[in-house]
N, C-alpha and C positions, 0 to 999 in steps of 0.2 A: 615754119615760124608761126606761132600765132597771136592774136592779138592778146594781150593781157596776162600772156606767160612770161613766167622769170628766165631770164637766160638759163639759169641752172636748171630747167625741165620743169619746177613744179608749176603748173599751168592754172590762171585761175578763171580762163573762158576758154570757149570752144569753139571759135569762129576761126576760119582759117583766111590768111592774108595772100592776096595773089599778088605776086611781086611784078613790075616794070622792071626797065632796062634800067630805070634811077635806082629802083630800089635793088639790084644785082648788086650796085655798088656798095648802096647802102648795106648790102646782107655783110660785107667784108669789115666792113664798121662793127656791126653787132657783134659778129663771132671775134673779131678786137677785143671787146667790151666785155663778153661773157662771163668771163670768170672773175670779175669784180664785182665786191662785195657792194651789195644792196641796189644795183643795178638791176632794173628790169624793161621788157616792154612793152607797150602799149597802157592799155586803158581805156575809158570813154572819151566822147567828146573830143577836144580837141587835141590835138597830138595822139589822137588813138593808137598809132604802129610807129610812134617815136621812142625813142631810149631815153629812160628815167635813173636819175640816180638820188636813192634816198626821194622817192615819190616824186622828184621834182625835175620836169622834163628839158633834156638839153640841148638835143637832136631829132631830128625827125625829115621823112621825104612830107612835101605837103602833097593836096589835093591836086595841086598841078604838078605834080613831080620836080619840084625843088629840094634842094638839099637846104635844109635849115636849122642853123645852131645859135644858141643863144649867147653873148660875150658881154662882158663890160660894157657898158655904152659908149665909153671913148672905140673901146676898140673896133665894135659895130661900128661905128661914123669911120675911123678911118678904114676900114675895108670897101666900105660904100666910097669915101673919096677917092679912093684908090683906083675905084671900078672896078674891083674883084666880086662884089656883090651889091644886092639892092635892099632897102630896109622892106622887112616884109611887110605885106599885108592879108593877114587871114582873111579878108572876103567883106568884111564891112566898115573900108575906106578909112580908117585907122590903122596906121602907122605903129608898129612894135620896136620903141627902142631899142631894146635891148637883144633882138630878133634880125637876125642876116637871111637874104635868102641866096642861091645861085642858083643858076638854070641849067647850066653845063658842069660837066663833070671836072674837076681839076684837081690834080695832085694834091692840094693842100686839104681836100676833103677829110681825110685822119685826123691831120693835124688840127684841123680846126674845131673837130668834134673830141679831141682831147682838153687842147683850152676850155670847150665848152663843159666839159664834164669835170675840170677842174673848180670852174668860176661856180656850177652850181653845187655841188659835193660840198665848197669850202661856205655854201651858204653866206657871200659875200652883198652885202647890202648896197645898194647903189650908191653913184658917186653922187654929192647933190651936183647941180647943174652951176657952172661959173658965173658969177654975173656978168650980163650984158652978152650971153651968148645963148641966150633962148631962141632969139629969132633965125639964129644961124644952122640951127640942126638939119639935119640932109633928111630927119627922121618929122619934121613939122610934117602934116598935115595941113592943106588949105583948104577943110573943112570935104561934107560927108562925098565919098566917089571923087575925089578928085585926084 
């Protein structure tokens, strides 16, 4: 696998990605994913060895070896309430709505990087936020590292 190559082989860097035990599972996702159109992986920066569909990334193992998909922000909040996951944070103490992370492996991993590859493929705009339920989100932040 490498970074910035299309599932379908045509490759547009040449760095090679050294997979973890997350990312084994991960690999089962991708080879999923392959053969759908406009699907690629990697890139720069952030999400660099996540799965992109139509440029726009939906999956990814992070830097600490999380599995991470992006959903509706209802549906993010309820996964978190649920305690099946936790709202991510890439690294500087901000909170990604729209971003789930897990730490362990679980079944629903497929599944959940489908929904995610559906919600961004269909280039669905966010929901606005309800009033009177700003302060309730599991995704606030209480400001920077906390």
């Amino acid at each position: 696998m490498k970074i910035g190559s299309r599932l379908d082989g045509r490759s547009r860097d040449r760095k090679d990605v050294v997979l973890t035990e997350s990312d084994a599972v991960f690999r089962t996702i991708v080879e999923a994913f392959q053969k759908k159109a406009g699907v690629t992986i990697g890139g720069k920066g952030f999400g660099s060895s996540g799965l992109k569909a139509n440029g726009k990334l939906f999956v990814m193992i992070s830097s600490r070896g999380q599995f991470v998909v992006k959903l509706p922000r209802m549906r993010a909040q309820e996964l978190v309430r649920l305690g099946k996951g936790k709202p991510f944070d890439p690294g500087h103490g901000r909170l990604m709505k729209e971003w789930v992370s897990l730490d362990s492996f679980e079944s629903s991993w497929p599944e959940l990087a489908k929904e995610a590859y559906e919600y961004v493929r269909q280039g669905v705009r966010r929901a606005p936020t309800p009033r009177g339920t700003r302060g309730s989100s599991p995704f606030r932040s209480r400001g920077r590292g906390a």
